[in-house]
C-alpha positions in Angstrom: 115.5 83.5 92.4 118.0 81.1 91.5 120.7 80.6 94.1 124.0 78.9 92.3 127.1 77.7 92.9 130.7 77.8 90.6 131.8 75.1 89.8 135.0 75.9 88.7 137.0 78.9 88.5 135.7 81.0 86.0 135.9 84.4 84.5 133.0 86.4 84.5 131.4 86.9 81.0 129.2 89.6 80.1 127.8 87.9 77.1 125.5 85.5 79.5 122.2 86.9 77.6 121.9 84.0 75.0 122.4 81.2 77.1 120.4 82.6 79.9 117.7 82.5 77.3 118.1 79.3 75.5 117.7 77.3 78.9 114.0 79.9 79.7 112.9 78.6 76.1 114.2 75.2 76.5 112.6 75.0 80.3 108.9 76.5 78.1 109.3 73.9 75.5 106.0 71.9 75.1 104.4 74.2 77.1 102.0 76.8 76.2 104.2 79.4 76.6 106.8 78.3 74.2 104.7 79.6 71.2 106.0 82.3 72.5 109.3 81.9 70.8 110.0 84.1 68.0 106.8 85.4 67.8 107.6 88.9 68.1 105.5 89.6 70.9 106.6 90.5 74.4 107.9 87.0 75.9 106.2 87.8 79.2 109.7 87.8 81.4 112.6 89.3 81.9 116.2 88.1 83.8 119.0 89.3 85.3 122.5 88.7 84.9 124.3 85.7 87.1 125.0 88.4 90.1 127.4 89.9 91.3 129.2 90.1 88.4 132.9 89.7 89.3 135.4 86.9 88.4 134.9 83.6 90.3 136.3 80.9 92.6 135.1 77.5 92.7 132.3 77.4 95.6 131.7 81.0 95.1 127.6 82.2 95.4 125.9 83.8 92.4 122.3 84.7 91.9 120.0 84.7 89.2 116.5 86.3 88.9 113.7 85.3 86.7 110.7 87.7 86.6 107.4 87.2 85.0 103.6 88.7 85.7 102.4 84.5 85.5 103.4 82.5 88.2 103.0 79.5 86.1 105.8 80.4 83.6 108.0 80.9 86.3 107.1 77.2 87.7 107.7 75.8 84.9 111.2 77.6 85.0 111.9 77.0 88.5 111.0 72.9 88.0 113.4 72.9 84.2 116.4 74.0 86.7 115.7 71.9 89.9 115.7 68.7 87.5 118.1 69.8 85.5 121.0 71.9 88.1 124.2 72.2 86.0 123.9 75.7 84.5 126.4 76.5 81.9 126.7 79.7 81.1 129.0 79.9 78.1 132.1 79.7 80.0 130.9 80.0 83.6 129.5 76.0 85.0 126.9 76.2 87.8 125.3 74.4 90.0 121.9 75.0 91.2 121.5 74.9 95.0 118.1 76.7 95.1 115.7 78.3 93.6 113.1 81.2 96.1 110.2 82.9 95.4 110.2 87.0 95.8 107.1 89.4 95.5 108.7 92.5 94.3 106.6 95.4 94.8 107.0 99.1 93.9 104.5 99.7 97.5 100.9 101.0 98.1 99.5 104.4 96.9 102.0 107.3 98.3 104.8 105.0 98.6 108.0 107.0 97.2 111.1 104.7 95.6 113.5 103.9 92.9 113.7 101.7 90.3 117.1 100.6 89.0 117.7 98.8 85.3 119.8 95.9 86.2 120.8 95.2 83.1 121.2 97.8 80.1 118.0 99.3 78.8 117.6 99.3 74.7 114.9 102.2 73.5 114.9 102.2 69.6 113.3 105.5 67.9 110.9 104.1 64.5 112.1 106.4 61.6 108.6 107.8 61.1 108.8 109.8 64.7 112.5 111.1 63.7 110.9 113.8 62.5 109.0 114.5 65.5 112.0 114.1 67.5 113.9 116.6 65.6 116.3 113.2 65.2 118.6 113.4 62.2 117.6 109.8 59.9 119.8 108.5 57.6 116.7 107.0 55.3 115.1 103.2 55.3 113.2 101.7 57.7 115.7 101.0 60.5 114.8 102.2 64.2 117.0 104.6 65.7 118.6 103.6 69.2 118.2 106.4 71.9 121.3 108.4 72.6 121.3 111.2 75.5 121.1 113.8 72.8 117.6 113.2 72.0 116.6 113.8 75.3 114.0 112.1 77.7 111.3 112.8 75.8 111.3 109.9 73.1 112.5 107.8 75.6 109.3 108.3 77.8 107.1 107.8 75.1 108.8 104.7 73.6 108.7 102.9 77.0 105.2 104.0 77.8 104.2 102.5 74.2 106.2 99.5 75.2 104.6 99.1 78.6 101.3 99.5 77.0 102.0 96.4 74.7 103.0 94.4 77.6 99.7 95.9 79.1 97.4 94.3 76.4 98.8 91.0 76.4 99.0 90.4 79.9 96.8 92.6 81.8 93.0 92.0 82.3 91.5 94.0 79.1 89.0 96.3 81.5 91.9 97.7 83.2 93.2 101.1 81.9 96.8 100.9 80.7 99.7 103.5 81.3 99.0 105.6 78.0 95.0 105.7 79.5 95.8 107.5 82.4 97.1 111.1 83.2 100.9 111.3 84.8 103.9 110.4 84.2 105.1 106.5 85.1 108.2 107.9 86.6 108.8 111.5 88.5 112.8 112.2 87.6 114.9 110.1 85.2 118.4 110.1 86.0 121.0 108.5 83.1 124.2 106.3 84.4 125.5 105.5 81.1 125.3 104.4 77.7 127.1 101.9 75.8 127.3 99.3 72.9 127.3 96.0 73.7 127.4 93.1 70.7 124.6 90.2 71.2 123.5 87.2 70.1 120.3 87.6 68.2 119.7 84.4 67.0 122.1 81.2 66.5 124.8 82.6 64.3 123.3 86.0 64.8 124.9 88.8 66.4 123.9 92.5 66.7 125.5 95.6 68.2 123.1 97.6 70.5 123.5 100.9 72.0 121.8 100.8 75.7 121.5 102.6 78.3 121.1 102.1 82.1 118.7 104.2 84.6 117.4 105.3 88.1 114.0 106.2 88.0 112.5 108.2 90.5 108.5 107.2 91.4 105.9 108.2 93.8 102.8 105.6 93.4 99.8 107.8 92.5 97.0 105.1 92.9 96.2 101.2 91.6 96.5 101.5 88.4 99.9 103.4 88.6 101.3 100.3 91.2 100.1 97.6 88.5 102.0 99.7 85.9 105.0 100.0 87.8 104.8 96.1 89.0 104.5 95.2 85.5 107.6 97.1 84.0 108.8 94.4 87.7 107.3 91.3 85.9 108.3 92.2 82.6 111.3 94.6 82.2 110.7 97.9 80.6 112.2 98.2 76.9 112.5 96.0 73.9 114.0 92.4 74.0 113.4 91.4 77.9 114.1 87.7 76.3 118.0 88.7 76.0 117.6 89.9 79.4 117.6 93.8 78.7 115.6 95.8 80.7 115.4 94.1 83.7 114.4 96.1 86.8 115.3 96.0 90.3 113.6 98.0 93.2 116.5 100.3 95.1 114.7 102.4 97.4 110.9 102.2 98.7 109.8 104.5 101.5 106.3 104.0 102.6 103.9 106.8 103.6 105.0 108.3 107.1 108.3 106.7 106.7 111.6 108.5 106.2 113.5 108.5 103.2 116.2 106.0 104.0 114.3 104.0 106.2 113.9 101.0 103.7 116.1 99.9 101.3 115.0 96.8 98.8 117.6 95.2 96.7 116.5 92.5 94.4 119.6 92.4 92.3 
């Protein structure tokens, strides 16, 4: 966690995605993991937005989390901002005060919680399961974004396929991934909105994408289910965690022989 400073008055911007991840890719330069750039692979991180996200005051306190499954990306992150701690965020100038370690965890076997997306969620439908779907396609070979009409079925299945990508790459191989076992990686899904929201792509790219932002309901079934759940944690859940979409936060966690209410874990 990276614990920042205004430095000037500033409105809030949403379009932070970007620049966010232009200094994550500048901080992995020269290292290993900058070959991960634009290789269309999962980038092995995700970030949230500079939190809370409100118009600020000079002085004022913002937040900003970086989450990965390899605690050596995330050095080499936390070292790019401690020798480097003016943040610019498009419009909104930082100062970096701190930066804290934090071990999210979704909780032991039986645990019950909720995971939140922090920042919008994009699911896109490949035209070859339209059918499947019962998903009207115009033609061509462009993905289909998930609207609540489809329903919660191709939106399980395209984040389970997702997580099982992230699975492969950064998972030991002898460990089953999420489609290998039986149950569901959530219990309930409930939707808080969709939107559109324009991004930058690429320099002197932009794209309009329809997302989506969730509570999911879990109970942890056994190991396997926690190191799925701590991965969609490490990595954000969706497509394009480098923009910052996808990025999850545990809400609620109540432990076995705890009441409901008892705990409550924010993260963002």
């Amino acid at each position: 966690m990276a614990h920042l400073s205004a430095r000037s008055d500033a409105a809030y911007q949403n379009d932070y995605h970007h620049k966010i991840r232009g200094r994550i890719w500048n901080a992995l330069d020269g290292t290993p993991y900058g070959e991960r750039h634009d290789s269309g692979e999962p980038p092995g991180f995700a970030y949230s937005n500079p939190f809370p996200p409100r118009d600020m005051r000079e002085g004022d306190d913002r937040k900003l989390l970086v989450a990965s499954p390899d605690e050596e990306l995330l050095a080499n992150v936390a070292t790019n901002l401690l020798d480097d701690r003016e943040l610019n965020v498009g419009e909104m100038p930082f100062h970096v005060d701190e930066v804290t370690s934090l071990e999210p965890d979704v909780g032991e076997p039986g645990t019950r919680g909720t995971l939140e997306t922090g920042t919008g969620l994009l699911v896109r439908i490949p035209p070859w399961r339209c059918d499947e779907y019962g998903i009207d396609h115009p033609g061509g070979d462009t993905a289909t974004f998930w609207r609540p009409e489809h329903t919660t079925a191709p939106l399980r299945e395209q984040l389970e396929a997702n997580l099982d990508q992230k699975h492969d790459r950064f998972a030991h191989d002898h460990l089953p991934g999420p489609s290998d076992v039986s149950g569901d990686l959530f219990d309930g899904y409930e939707l808080l909105k969709t939107f559109a929201i324009p991004l930058t792509v690429t320099e002197g790219q932009e794209m309009t994408y329809v997302l989506s932002k969730w509570k999911f309901e879990y109970t942890v079934r056994d190991d396997d289910h926690r190191r799925h759940l701590n991965l969609a944690l490490d990595c954000g859940l969706g497509e394009r965690n480098s923009l910052g979409l996808g990025f999850m936060n545990v809400t609620e966690r109540t432990r076995p022989g705890e009441t409901m209410g008892e705990e409550r874990d924010a993260f963002a």
